[in-house]
N, C-alpha and C positions, 0 to 999 in steps of 0.2 A: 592591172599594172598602173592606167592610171587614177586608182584610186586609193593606193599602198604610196606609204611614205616610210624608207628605210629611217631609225636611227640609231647612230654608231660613230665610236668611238677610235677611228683608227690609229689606235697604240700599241701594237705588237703585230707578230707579219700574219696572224690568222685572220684578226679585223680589216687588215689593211687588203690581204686577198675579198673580202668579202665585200667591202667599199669599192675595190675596180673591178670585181664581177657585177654588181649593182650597177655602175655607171656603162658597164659596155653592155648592158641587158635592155638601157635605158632605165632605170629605176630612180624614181624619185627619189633625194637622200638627206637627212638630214647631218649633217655634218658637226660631233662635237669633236672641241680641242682636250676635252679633259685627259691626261694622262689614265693610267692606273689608278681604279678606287672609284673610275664615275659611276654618278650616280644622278637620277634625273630630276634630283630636286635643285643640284647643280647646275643645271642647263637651262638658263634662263627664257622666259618667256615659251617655254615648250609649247604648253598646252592650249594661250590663243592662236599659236604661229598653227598649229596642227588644226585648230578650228577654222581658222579663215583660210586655211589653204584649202578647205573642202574634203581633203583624205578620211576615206571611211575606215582604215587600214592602216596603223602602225604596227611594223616591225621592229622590237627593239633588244639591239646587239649589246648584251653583257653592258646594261645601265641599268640595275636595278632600285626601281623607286615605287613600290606599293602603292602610296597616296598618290602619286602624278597618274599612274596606269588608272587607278579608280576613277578620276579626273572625266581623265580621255574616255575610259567607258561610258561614263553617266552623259557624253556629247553623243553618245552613238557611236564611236568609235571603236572597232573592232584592234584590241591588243594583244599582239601574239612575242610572244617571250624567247630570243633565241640565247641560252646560257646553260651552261653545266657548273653551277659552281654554289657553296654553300655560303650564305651569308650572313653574318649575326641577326640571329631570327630570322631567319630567311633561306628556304631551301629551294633553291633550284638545280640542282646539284641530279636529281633524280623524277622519273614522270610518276602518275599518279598514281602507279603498282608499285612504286619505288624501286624501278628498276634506273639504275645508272644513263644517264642521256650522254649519247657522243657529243662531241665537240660543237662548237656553234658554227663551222663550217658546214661540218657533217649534215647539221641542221638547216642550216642555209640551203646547198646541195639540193634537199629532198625539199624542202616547202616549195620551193623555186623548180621542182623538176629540170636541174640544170644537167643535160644527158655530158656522156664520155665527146660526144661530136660539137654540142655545145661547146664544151670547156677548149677542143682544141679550135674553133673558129676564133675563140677569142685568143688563142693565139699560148696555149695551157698543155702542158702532158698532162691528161685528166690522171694519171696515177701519181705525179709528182703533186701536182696540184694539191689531190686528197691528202696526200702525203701532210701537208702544212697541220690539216684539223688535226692528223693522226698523232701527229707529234703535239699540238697542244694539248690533245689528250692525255698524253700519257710520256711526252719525250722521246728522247732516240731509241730508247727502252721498247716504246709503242710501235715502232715504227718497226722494230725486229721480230717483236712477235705477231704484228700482220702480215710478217714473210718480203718483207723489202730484203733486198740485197743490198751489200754494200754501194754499189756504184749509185744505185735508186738513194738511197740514203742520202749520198753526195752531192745527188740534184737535189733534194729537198731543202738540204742545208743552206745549195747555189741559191736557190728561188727564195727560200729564208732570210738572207744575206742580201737579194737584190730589191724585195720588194723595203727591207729598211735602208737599203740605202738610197732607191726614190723617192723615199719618204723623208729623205733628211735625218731619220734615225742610227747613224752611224759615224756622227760628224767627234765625239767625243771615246770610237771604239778601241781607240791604241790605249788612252789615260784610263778608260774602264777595266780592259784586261790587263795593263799593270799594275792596276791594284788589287786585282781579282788573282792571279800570279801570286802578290805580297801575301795576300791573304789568306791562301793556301798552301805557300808555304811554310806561315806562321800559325796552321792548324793543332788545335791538341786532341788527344781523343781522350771521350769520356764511353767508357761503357761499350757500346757496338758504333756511337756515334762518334764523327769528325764535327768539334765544333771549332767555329768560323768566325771570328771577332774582323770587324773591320771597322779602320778608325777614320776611311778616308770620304769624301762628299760622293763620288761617284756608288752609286750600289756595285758590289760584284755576283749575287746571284746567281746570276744568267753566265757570266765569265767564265763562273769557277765549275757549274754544272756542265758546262763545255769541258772543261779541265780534265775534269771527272770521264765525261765519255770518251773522252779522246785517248787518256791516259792510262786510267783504271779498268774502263772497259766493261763495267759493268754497275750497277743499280749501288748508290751509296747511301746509307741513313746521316745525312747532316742537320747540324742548328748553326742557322747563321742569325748571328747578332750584327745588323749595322747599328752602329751608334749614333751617327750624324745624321740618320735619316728617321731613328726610331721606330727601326721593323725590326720584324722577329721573325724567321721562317723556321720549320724542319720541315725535312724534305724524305723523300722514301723510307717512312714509317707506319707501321702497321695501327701504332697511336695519336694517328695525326685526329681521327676525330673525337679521341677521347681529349687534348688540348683544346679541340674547338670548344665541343663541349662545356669544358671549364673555364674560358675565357674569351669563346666567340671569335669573332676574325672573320677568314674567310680559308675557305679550303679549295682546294684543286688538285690538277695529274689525279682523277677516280679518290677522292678522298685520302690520296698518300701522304698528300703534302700542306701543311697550314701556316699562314701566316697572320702576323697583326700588327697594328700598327698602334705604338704609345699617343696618347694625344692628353694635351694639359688639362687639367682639373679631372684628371681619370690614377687612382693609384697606378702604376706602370707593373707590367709583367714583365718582371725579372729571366734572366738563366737559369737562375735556381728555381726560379717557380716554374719553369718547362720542365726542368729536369728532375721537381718532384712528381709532376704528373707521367713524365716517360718512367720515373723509377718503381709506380704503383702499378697493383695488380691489378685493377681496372677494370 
């Protein structure tokens, strides 16, 4: 322990459970602010902060950066990877039999041998708890077919809900879901898919896939275009890595779901060009 130095991102409630498991375990941590998208070439002065701190052991939570890891190895430095997610040229998404990796909780969990007795000294229903990776795995989707029950479901959502709102991440939640609300209201469909245009600064994503479970009640195939933010997601597609595939991004939810994001001096992925790659046979 003390020669392991966590670093993590805490921007969503599975990082942010794994930041205050780290800190009530005692774990050294290194703290970034990057939103969604970090990456460690982003994270200034990484690699001497990790040299003079002495740490023979970085942990690093969904930041992936190839050449800073290489870095850290060539110091001696022992690099251990916790992520499931595919990235433009870059798989992590799956281990070295290419079998699908749980969550980075999940993963956390087991490196750390953190038991059912551990999680509740720190004060955790160990099954709500796991609950957080289960659903970042996979959504509320994931969480049913692990055999949660509703009311389990409900804490996972409560414990969801409370570790962003310690975190300050809930300060803008009424303005997100009524746009997220506009935005599905104003949905069209194309083919098996709802797509999803949003024209407002807030993302609705996360909103409207609430919307969806609460509402619909069951697994929806959407594209959501935001326009002001220049992403692109579809969501519960069986083609999400044939889009990776052709125009890279990043995937997630077991390879259902991919996103991307436009950025200038790069031609832009269009609608249409999602929706030529959903309409092939592939």
């Amino acid at each position: 322990m003390r020669r392991t130095i966590l670093v993590i991102p805490p921007n969503d409630p599975e990082a942010i459970l794994i930041y205050e498991l780290a800190k009530a375990m005692g774990l050294q941590v290194i703290r970034s602010s990057q939103p969604h998208g970090a990456t460690l070439e982003r994270e200034p002065d990484l690699v001497p902060l990790i040299r003079d701190g002495g740490w023979k052991r970085a942990v690093i939570v969904e930041t992936p950066g190839p050449k800073v890891e290489e870095k850290l190895r060539k110091l001696g430095v022992e690099v251990v990877i916790l992520d499931h997610h595919h990235y433009t040229g870059l798989n992590r998404a799956h281990d070295a039999k290419g079998r699908p990796l749980p969550s980075s909780l999940e993963q956390f969990l087991k490196l750390f041998r953190i038991t059912d007795a551990l999680l509740r000294s720190f004060g955790y229903a160990p099954k709500i708890a796991r609950g957080i990776g289960v659903m970042d795995r996979g959504f509320v989707w994931a969480l049913k077919e692990d055999g949660y029950r509703p009311k389990e479901i409900d804490a996972v959502l409560a414990l969801r809900r409370k570790l962003l709102a310690d975190h300050g991440m809930l300060r803008d939640e009424e303005k997100q879901m009524a746009s997220a609300r506009k935005a599905w209201n104003d949905r069209r469909e194309w083919q098996e898919y709802q797509i999803v245009v949003n024209n407002a600064a807030a993302g609705v994503r996360e909103g409207v896939s609430f919307i969806v479970a609460l509402e619909v009640k069951k697994p929806t195939s959407i594209i959501f275009v935001e326009k002001k933010r220049g992403l692109l997601y579809v969501q519960e597609s069986d083609k999400a890595m044939d889009l990776f595939r052709e125009f890279g991004g990043f995937t997630f939810g077991l390879d259902r779901n991919w996103g991307y994001r436009n950025k200038q001096g790069k031609k832009p992925v269009s609608l249409k060009d999602i929706q030529r790659v959903l309409s092939s046979d592939q």
